[in-house]
Backbone as CSV, one residue per row, in Angstrom:
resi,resn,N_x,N_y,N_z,CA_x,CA_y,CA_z,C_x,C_y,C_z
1,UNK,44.619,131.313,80.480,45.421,130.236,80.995,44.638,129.434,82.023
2,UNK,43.672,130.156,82.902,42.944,129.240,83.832,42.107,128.345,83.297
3,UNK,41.811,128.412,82.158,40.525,128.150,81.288,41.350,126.728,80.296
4,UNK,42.927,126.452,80.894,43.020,125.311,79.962,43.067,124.340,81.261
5,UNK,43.339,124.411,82.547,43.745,123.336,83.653,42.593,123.651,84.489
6,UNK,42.224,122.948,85.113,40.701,122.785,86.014,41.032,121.943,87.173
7,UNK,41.109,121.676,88.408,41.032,120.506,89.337,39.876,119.848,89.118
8,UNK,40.198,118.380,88.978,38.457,117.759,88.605,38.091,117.641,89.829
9,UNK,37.761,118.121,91.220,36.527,118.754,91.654,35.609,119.581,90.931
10,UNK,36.286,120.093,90.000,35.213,121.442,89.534,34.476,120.656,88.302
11,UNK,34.603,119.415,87.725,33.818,118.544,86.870,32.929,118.223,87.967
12,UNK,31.480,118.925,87.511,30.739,117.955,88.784,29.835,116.904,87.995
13,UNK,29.910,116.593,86.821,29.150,115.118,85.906,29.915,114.471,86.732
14,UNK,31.238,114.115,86.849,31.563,112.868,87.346,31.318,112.661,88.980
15,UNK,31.113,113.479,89.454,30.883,113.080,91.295,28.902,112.395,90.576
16,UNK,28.667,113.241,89.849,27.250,112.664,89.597,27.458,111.077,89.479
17,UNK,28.226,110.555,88.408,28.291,109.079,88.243,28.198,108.261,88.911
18,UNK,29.248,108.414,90.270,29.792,107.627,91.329,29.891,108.115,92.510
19,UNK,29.518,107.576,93.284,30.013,107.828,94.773,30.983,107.603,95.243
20,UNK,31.455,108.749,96.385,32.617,107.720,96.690,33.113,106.002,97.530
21,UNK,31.958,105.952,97.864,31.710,104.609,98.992,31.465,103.579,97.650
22,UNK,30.962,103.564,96.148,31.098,102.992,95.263,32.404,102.451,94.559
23,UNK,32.870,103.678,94.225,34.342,103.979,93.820,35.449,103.308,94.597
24,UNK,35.343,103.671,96.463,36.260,102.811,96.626,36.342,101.038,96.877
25,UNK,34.769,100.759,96.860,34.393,99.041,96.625,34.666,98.886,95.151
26,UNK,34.792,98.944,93.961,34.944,98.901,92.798,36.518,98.367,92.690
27,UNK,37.353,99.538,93.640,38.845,99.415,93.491,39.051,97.973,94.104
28,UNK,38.305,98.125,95.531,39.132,97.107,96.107,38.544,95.736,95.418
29,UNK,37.579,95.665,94.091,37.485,94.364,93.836,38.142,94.031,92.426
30,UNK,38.588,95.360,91.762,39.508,95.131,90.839,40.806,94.832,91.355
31,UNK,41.546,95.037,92.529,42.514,94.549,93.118,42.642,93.380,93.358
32,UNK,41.391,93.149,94.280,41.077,91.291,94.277,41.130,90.252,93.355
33,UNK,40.449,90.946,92.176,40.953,90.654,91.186,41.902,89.931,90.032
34,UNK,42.773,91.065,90.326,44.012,91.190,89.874,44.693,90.468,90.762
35,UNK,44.860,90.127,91.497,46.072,89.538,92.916,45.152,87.664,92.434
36,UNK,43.899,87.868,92.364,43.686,86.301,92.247,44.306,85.929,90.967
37,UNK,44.017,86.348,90.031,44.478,86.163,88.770,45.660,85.857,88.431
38,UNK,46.991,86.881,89.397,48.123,86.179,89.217,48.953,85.145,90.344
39,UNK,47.767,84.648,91.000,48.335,83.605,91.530,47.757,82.267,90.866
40,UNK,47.058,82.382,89.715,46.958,81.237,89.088,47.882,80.793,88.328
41,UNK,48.727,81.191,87.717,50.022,80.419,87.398,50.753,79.805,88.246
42,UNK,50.920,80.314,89.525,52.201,80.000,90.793,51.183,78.788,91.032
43,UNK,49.652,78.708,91.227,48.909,77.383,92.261,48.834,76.587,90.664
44,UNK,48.720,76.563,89.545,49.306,75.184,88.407,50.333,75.024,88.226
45,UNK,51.681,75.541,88.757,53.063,75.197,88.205,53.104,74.003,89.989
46,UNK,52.598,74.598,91.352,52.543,73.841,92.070,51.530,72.742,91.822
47,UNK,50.502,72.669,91.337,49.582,71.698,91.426,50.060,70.307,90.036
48,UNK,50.763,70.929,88.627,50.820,70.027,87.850,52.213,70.193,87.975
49,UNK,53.146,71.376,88.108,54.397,71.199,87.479,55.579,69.923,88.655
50,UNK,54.750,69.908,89.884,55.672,69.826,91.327,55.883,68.307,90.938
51,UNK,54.430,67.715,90.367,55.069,66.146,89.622,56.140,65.579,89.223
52,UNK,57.082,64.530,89.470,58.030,64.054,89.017,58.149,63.869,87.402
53,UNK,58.945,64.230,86.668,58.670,64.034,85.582,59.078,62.444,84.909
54,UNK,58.704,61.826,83.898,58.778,60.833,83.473,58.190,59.459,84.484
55,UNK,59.042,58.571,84.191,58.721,57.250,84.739,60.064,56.398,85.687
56,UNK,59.629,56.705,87.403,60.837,56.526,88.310,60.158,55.460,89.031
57,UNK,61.893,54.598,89.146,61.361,53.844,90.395,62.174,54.124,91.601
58,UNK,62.086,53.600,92.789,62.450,53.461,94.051,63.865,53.876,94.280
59,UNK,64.690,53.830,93.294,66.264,54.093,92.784,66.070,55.524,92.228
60,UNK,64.985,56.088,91.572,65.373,57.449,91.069,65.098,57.201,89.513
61,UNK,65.487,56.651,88.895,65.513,56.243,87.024,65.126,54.817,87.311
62,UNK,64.220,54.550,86.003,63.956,53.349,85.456,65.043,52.627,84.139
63,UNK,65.955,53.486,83.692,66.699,53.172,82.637,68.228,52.253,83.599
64,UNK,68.515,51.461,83.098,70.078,50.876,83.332,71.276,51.875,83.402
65,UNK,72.416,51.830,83.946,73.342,52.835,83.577,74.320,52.077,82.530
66,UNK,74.761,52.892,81.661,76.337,51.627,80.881,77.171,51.994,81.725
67,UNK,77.856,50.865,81.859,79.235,51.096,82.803,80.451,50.649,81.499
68,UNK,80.075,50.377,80.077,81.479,50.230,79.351,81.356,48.802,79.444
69,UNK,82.374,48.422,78.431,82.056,46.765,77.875,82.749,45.588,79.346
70,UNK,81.423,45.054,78.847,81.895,44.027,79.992,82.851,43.341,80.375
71,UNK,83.851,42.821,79.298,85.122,42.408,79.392,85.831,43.570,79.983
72,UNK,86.074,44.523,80.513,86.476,45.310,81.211,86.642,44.765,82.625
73,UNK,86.006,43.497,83.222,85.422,43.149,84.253,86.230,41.675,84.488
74,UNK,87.387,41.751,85.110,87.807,40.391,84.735,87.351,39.281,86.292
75,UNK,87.914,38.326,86.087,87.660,37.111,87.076,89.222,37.697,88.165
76,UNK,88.448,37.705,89.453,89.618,38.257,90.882,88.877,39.014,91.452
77,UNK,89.346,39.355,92.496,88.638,40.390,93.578,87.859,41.367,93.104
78,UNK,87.243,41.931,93.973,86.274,43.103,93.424,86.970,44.508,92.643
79,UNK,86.799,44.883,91.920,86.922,46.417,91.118,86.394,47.576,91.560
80,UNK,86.464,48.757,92.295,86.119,49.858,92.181,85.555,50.411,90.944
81,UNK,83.809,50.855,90.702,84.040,51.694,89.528,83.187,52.985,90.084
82,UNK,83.619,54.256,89.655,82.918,55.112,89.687,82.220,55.763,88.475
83,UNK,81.014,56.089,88.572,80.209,56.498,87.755,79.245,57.779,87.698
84,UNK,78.637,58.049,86.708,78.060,59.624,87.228,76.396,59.387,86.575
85,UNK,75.961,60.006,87.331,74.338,59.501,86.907,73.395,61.131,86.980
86,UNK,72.699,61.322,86.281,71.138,62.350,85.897,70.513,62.232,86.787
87,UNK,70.232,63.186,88.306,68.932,62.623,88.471,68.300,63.891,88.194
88,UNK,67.117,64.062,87.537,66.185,64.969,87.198,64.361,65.330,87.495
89,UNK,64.540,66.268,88.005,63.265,66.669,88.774,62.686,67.679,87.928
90,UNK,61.272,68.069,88.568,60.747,69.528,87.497,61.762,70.653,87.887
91,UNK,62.569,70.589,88.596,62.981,72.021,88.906,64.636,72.231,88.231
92,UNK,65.045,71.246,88.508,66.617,71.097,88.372,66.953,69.338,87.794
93,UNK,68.245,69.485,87.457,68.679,68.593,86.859,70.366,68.654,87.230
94,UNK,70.744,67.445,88.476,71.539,67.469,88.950,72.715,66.009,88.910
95,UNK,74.104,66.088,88.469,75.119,65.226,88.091,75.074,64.519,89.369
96,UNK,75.565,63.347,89.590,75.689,62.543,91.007,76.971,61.709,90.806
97,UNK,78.105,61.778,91.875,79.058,60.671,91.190,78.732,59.631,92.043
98,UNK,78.733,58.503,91.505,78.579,56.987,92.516,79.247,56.115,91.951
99,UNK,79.538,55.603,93.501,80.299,54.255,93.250,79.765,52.637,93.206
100,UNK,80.727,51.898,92.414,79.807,50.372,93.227,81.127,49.768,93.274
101,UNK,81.441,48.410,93.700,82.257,47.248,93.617,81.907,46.203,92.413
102,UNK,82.254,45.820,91.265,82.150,44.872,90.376,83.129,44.078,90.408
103,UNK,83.006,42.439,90.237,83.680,40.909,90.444,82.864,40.494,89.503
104,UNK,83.683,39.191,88.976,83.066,38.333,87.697,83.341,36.628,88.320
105,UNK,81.994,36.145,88.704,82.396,35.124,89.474,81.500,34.001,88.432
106,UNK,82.555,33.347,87.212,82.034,32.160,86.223,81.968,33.354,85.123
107,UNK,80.442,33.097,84.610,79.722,34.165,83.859,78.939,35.234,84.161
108,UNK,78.872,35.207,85.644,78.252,36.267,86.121,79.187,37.535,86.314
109,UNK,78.518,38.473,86.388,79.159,40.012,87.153,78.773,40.417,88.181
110,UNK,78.889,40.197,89.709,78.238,40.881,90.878,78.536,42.419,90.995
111,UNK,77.973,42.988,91.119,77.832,44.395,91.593,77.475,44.423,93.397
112,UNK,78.030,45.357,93.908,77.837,45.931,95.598,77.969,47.257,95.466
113,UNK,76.973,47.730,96.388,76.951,49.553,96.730,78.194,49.552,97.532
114,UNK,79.044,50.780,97.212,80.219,50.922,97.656,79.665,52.038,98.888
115,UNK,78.281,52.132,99.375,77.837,52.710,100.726,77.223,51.841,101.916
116,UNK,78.193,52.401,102.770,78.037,51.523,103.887,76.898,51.620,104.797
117,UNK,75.872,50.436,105.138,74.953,50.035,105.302,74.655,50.931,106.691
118,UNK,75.448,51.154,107.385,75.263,51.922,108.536,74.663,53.412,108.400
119,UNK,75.292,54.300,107.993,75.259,55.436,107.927,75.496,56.299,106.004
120,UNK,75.556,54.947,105.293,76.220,55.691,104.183,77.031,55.842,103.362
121,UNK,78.328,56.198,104.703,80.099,56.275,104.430,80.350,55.204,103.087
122,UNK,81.310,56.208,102.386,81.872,55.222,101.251,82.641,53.828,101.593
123,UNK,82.321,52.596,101.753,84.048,51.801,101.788,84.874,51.535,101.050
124,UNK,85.831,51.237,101.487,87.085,50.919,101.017,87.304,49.212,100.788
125,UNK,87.975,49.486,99.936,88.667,47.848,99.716,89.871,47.706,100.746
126,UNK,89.891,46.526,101.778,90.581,46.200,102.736,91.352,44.487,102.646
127,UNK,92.487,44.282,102.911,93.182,43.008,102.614,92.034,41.541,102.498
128,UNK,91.014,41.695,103.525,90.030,40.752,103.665,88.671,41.066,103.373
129,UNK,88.220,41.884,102.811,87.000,42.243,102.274,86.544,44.192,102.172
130,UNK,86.022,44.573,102.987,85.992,45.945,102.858,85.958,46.804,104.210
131,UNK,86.090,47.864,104.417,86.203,48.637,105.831,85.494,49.676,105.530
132,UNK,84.461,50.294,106.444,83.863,51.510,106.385,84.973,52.270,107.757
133,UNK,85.516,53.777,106.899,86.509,54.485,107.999,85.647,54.853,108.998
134,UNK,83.868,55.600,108.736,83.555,56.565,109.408,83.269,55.588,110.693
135,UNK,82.831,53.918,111.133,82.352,54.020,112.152,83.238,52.301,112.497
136,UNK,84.191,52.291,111.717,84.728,50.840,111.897,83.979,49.696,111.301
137,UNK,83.254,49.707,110.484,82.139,48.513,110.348,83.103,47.743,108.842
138,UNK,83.567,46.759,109.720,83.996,45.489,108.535,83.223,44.627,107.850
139,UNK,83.503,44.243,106.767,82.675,43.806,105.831,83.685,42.342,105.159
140,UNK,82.910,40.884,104.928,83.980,40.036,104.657,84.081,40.102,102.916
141,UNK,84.561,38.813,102.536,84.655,39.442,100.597,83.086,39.018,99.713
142,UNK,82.172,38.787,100.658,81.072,38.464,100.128,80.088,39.980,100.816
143,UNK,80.481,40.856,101.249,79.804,42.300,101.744,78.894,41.843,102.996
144,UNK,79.120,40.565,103.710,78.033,40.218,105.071,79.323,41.177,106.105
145,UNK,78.782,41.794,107.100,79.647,42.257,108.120,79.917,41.366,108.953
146,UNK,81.338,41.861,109.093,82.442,40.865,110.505,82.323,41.329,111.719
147,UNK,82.084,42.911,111.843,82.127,44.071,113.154,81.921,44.945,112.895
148,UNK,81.505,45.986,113.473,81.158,47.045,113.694,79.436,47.360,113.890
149,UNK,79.273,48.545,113.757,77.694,48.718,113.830,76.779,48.534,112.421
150,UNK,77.532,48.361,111.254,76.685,47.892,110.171,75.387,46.842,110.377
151,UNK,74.163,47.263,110.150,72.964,46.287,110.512,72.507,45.657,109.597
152,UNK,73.333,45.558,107.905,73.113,44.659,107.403,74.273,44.282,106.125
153,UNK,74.381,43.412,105.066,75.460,43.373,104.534,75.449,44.244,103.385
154,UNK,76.569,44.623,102.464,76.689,45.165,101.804,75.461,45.707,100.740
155,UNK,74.631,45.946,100.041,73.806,45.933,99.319,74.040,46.256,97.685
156,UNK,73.330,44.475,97.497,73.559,44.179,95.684,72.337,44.513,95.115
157,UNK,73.717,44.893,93.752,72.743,45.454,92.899,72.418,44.704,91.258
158,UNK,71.707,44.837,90.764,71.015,44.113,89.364,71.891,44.727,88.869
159,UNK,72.803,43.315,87.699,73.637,43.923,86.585,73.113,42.943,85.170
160,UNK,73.161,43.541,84.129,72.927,42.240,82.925,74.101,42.858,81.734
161,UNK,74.483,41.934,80.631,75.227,42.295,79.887,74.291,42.187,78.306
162,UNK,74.377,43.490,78.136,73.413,43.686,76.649,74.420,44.304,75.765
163,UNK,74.732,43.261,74.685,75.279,43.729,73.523,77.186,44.029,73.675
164,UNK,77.207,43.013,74.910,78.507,43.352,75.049,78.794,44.168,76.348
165,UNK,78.103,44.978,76.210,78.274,46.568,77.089,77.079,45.891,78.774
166,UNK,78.092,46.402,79.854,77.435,45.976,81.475,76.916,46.997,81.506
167,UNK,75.439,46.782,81.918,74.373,47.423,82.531,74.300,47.556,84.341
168,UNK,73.929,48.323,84.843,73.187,48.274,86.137,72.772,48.909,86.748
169,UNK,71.523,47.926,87.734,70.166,49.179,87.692,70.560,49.715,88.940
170,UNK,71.333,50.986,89.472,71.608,51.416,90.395,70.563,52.343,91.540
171,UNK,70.374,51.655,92.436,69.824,51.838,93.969,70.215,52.129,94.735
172,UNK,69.620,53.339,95.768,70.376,54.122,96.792,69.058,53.069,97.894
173,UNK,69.921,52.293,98.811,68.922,52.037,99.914,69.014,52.731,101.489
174,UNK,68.122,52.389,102.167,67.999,53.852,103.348,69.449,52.828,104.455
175,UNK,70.044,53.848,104.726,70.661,53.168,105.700,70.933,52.643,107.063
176,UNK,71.493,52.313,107.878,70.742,52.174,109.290,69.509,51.094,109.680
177,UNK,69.041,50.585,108.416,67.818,49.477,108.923,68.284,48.126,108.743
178,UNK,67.865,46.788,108.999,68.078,45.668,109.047,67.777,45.384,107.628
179,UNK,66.623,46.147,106.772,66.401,45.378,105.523,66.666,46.485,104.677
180,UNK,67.138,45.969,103.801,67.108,46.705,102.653,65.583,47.626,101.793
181,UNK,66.063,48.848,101.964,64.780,49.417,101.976,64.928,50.998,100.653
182,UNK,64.517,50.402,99.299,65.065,51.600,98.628,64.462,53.301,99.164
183,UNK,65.538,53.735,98.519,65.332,55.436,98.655,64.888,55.594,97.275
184,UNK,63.764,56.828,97.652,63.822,58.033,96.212,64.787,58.469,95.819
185,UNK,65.271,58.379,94.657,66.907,58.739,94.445,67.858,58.636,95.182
């Protein structure tokens, strides 16, 4: 029975092979190794994947949104519409609901960001043009402000009518500045 199990101390070919001051530099560079090796996937998913995918502008998408046929859009005060938009990154792919104001003044369709120039806040439609609740900032029926701390007027947006059906190219701009200044998404 002793003669089938041995401690390999008692192999002495292999202490012949290697040393131990060999043996343990060997390990630590197959470790090194190994640890570099699998951080090359994690430094190309950061180096190519972190890229935006496709083709964006200053708004987030280069494509139009449909908002539904344009006759939907009659001649009178402004319309509330809400809408839901894609925005999509390498990582995630996230729903957004947004609003705008649409009026049909002749043959045109004006569009306004239903976010108030100050801080954001959604407005409201008010007897004489629009009201932001969060900081008081009035707005007349053309989106220039009457009062409050709003620092600039409402902000319009590009609409065209293709095939019947209203388009528009929807823009988030930064808020709080004098000029209109788009955001990344």
């Amino acid at each position: 029975m002793a003669a089938l199990f041995r401690p390999p101390w008692s192999y002495p070919f292999l202490f012949m092979l290697i040393d131990r001051r060999t043996l343990l530099k060997s390990w630590q560079a197959l470790a090194a190794a190994v640890a570099g090796l699998s951080a090359i996937p994690a430094g190309l998913f950061f180096a190519v994947g972190a890229r935006s995918k496709g083709t964006a502008t200053a708004g987030g998408s280069a494509d139009w949104i449909d908002l539904g046929p344009a006759g939907d859009v009659g001649e009178g005060p402004w319309k509330a519409r809400r809408f839901r938009r894609e925005i999509e990154d390498r990582w995630k792919k996230t729903v957004v609901d947004e609003s705008v104001y649409l009026r049909k003044q002749g043959e045109a369709i004006e569009a306004v960001s239903a976010l108030c120039t100050h801080t954001g806040c959604l407005v409201q439609r008010v007897s004489n043009g629009f009201g932001c609740p969060c900081h008081k900032s009035d707005f007349d029926e053309d989106g220039k402000p009457t009062s409050g701390p709003a620092p600039r007027p409402l902000d319009r947006l590009e609409t065209k009518v293709e095939g019947g059906r209203l388009k528009l190219r929807f823009v988030k701009f930064r808020p709080g500045l004098t000029t209109a200044e788009p955001m990344a998404s």
